[in-house]
C-alpha positions, 0 to 999 in steps of 0.5 A: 582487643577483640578479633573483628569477625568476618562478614560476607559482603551483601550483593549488590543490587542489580544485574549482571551482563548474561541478564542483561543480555538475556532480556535484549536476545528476549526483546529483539524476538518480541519486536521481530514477530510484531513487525512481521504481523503489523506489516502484513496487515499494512500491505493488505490494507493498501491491497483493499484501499487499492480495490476501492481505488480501481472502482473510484478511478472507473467511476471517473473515467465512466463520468468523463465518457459522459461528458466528452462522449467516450472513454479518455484515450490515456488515463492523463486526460481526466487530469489535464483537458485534451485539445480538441474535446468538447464538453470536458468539464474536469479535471475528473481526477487528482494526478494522485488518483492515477497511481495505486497505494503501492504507488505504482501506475494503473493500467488503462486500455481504450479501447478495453478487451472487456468493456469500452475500457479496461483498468487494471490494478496491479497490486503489490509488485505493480507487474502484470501477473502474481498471487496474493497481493501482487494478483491483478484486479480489473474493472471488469471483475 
């Protein structure tokens, strides 16, 4: 009989927990600065298309002072006909339209500090005030 030799036991492929470990700490950093760069692309997106939005709005309420003779009262009426205007031919704007990307309301005066009507954009935070994204913008800038 002969005496059977030792053989040492081939590893096992594969991966051991401090690995595994290692690679999810690893994926979990990666995915943190990606949702820190894509969400801030994302609110100045939104702060661009509500610059745009400001000057469709104003070009609405211009149109609908054409037609009735002044600027709307509220904001509302280039949505709904008031009672008592002759020559409304709107609606002049969606009630989506009122509200900026944010979803917050805009601003309106009439009659306006700095033209027959002032329209405010808010931005970010939709307060009056603030820096960056949140900065006003009005109509008249």
């Amino acid at each position: 009989m002969r005496p059977t030799r030792f053989k040492p036991a081939r590893r096992q492929g594969g991966f051991t927990l401090l690995e595994m470990l290692a690679v999810i700490v690893l994926l979990g950093i990666v995915a943190t600065i990606v949702v820190r760069q894509v969400g801030g692309n994302v609110d100045k997106g939104k702060y661009g298309a509500g610059k745009a939005q400001l000057a469709s709005l104003s070009m609405k309420i211009e149109s609908y002072g054409l037609d009735v003779g002044s600027p709307p009262k509220t904001l509302q009426q280039l949505v709904e006909k008031p009672g008592n205007s002759a020559g409304w031919a709107g609606p002049y704007a969606k009630p989506s339209d009122l509200k900026d990307p944010f979803g917050h309301a805009f601003g309106y005066r009439f009659p306006g500090e700095h033209g027959a009507f002032d329209l405010i954009f808010y931005g970010q935070d939709g307060q009056p005030g603030g820096e960056g994204y949140s900065a006003d913008l009005g109509n008249w800038e």
